[in-house]
N, C-alpha and C positions, 0 to 999 in steps of 0.2 A: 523717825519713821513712826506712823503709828500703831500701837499697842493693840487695837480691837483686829483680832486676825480675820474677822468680815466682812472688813472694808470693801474687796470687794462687792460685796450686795449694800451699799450703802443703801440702810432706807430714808426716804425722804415722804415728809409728806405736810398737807398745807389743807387750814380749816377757814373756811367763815364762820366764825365763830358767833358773831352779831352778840358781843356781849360775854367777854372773857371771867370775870368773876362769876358769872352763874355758871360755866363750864366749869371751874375749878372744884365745884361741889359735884361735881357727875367723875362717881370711879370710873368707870368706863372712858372717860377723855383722858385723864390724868394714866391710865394704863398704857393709853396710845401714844402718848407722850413720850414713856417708857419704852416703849419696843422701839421707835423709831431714833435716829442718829439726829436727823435735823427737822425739825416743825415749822414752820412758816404759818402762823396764826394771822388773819386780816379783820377789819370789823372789830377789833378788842374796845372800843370803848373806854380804854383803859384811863384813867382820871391823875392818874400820876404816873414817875418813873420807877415807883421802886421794884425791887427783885420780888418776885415770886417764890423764892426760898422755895426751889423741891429741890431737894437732898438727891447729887448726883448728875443734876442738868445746870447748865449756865442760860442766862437769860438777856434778853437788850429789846428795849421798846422802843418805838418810835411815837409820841405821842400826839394827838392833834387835839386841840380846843376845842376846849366849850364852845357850842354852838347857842345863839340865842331862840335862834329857830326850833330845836329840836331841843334845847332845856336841858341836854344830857351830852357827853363826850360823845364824839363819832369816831368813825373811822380809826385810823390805828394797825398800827404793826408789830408784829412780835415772834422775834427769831428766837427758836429752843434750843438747843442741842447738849448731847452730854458732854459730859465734864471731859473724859479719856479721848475728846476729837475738840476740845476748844483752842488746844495750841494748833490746830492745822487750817482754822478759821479765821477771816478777818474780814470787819466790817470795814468795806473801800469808800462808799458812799452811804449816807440818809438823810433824805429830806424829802418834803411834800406828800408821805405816804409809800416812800419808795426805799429799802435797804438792797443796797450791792453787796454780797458777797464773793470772798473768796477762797472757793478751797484751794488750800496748796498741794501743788504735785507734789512734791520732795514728800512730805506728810503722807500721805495717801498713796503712795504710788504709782500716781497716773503718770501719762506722758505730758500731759499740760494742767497748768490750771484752770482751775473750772471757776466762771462764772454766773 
């Protein structure tokens, strides 16, 4: 079961970002990261896989390729969430810009899981 006893009001929330490393420099994104349970970031640009190391969240990108047209990464996905809710998460599907999750009921208390 899980530990945060405001599961209940689970927050959820989801950015276009158009360009994840300039956001990483903006306190104000990184704080909203923080209050929320799970972020669904789109647009990341993001150029590789690696973690994002904030102290406290767990992370997973979906990346898409250089583009010759646009000269830079596009598109891009990027699931947040904190640490104390990542055993209750699981990535079912990703590919083409698109991650499935699942929360689990047992986890959370719902009466089903949610996708």
């Amino acid at each position: 079961m899980c530990k945060e006893s405001a599961v209940h009001s689970l927050k959820l929330i989801a950015f276009n970002v158009e360009g994840l490393e300039r956001e990483l420099e903006n306190p104000l994104f990184i704080e909203s990261l923080y209050k929320s349970y799970i972020c669904v970031l789109y647009e990341t640009w993001k150029g590789s896989d690696s973690k994002l190391a904030l102290p406290g969240l767990w992370d997973f990108s979906l990346i898409r390729q250089k583009t010759k047209k646009v000269g830079r990464n596009s598109g891009g996905v990027t699931i947040i969430c904190k640490d104390s809710i990542r055993k209750g998460i699981k990535i079912t599907k990703a590919s083409k810009g698109f991650v499935w999750l699942k929360l689990d009921a047992n986890f959370f208390g719902f009466e089903e899981n949610v996708f």
